[in-house]
C-alpha positions as CSV (number, residue, x, y, z in Angstrom):
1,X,79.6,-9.7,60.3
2,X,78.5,-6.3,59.7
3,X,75.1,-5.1,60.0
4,X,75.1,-4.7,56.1
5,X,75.8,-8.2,55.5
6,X,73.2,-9.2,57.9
7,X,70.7,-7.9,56.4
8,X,72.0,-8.7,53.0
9,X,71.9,-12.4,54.4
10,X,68.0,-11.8,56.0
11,X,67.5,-10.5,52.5
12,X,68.3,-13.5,50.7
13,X,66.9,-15.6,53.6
14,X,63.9,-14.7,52.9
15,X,63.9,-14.6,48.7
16,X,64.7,-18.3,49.4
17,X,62.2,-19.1,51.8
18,X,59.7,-17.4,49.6
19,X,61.3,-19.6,46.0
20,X,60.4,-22.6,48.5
21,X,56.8,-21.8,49.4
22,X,56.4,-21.5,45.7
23,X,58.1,-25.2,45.2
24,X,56.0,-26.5,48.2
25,X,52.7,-25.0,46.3
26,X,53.9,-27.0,43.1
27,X,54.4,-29.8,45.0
28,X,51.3,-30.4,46.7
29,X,49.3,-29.8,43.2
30,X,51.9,-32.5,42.3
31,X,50.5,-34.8,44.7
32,X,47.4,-34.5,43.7
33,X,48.0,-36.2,40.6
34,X,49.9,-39.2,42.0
35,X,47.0,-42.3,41.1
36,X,48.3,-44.7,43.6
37,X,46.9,-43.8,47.1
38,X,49.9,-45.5,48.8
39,X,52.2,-43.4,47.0
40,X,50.6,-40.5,47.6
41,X,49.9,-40.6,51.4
42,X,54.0,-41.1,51.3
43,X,54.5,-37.6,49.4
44,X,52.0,-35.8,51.2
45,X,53.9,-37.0,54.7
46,X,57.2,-36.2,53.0
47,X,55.2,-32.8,52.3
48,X,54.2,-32.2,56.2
49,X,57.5,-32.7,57.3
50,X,58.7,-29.9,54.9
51,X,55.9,-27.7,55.9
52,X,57.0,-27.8,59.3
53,X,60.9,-27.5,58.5
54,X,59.9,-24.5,56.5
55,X,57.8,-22.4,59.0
56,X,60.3,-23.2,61.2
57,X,62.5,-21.7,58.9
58,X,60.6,-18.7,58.6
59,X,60.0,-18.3,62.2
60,X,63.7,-18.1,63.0
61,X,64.2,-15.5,59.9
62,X,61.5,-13.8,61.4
63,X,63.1,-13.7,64.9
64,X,66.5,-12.6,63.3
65,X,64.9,-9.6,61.2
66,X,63.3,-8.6,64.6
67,X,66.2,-8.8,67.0
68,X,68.3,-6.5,64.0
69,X,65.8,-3.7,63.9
70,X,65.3,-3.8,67.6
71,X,69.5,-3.3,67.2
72,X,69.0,-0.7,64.5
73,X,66.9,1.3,67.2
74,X,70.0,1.7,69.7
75,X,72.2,2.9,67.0
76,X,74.2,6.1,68.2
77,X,73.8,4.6,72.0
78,X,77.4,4.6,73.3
79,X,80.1,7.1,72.4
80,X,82.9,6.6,70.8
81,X,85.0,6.3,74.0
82,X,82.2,3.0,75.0
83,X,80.6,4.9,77.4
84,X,76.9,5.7,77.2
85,X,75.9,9.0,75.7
86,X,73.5,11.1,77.9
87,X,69.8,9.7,77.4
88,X,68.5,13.3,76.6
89,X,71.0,13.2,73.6
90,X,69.9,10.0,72.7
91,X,65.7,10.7,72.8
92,X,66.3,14.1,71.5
93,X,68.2,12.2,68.5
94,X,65.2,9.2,68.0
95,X,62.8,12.2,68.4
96,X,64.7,13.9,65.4
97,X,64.5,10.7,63.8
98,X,60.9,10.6,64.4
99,X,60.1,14.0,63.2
100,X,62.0,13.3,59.7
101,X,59.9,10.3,59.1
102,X,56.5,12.6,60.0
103,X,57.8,15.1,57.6
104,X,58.6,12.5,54.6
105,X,55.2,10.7,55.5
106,X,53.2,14.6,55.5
107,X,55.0,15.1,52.1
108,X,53.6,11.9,51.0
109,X,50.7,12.5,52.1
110,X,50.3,15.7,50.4
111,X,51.4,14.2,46.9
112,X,49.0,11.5,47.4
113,X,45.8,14.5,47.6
114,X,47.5,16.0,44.7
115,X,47.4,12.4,42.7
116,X,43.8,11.9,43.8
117,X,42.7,15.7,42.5
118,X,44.8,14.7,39.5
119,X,42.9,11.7,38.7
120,X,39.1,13.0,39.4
121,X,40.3,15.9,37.1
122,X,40.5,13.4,34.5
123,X,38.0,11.3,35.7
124,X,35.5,14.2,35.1
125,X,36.8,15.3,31.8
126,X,36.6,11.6,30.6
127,X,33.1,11.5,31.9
128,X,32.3,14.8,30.2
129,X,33.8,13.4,26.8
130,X,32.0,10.2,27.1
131,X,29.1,12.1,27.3
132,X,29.8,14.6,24.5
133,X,30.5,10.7,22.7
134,X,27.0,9.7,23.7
135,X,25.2,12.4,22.5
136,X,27.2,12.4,19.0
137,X,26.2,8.5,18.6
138,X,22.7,8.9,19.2
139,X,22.6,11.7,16.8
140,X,24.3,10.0,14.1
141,X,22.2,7.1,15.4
142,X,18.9,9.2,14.9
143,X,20.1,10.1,11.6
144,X,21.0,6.5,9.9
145,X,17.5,5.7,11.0
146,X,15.6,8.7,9.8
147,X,17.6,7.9,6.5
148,X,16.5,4.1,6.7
149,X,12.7,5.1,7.1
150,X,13.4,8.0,3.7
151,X,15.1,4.5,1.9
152,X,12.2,2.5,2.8
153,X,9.9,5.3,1.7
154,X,11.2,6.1,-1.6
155,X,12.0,1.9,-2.3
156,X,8.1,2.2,-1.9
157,X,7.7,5.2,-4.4
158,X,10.0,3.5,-6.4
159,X,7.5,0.4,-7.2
160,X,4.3,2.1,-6.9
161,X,5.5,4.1,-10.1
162,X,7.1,1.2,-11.3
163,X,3.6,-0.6,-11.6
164,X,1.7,2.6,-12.2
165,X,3.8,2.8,-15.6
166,X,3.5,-0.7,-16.3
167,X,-0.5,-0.3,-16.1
168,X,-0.1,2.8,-18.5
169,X,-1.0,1.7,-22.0
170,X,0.9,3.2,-25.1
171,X,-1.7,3.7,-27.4
């Protein structure tokens, strides 16, 4: 079996094991809603024994990932003849190796500062609209109630002419 196909097979080792975590989770809320104790007591035991199976399970899946990228490590290690290739060849290689992954992880790095700039950029001309927002609400908010107290003033006009005409006498 080729490396590819092992970890294909780890791959969907693990999407299983995770599918039944997921049906052992279901199941135990499932026991929960047997009524008869007797019954129940016999799922939840059947339920242990799976538990155990399982992290067993995962245990070994775990031990098998490990042991293939402890082998992915060694890669390059022997020539092509079987014999061992000079150790400085092989360090200077991982070191290479190394270096690439400090490189991809600085250039991620970098984008992430540029994201974060990005985003308090915005966060401070959100902040600055909001506050342009604020400012226009409590203006039109001012307004509608200076208009409220000129309604209530002239409904007040309004009547005192109203009975000051009904008190005038046509003679």
């Amino acid at each position: 079996m080729s490396d590819m196909e092992k970890a294909a097979a780890l791959d969907r080792a693990e999407k299983q094991l995770r599918s039944a975590n997921g049906t052992k989770r279901s199941y135990k809320m499932e026991c929960r809603l047997v009524g008869d104790p007797a019954q129940r007591q016999r799922y939840e035991n059947q339920l242990t024994t799976h538990e155990r199976d399982l992290s067993a399970l995962a245990n070994d899946v775990k031990a098998l990932k490990s042991e293939a990228q402890r082998g992915q490590l060694f890669v390059g290690a022997t020539n092509d003849a079987g014999g061992e290739i000079d150790p400085e060849a092989t360090g200077d290689y991982l070191l290479g190796e190394a270096s690439k992954i400090q490189d991809k992880t600085a250039t991620s790095l970098d984008n992430t500062k540029n994201m974060v700039a990005a985003s308090k950029e915005v966060g401070m001309h959100t902040m600055e609209e909001l506050q342009r927002q604020r400012a226009q609400i409590e203006s039109i908010d001012r307004e509608a109630m200076r208009m409220e107290d000129n309604l209530t003033r002239a409904d007040k006009l309004i009547k005192t002419f109203g009975r000051r005409l009904s008190s005038i006498r046509i003679a």
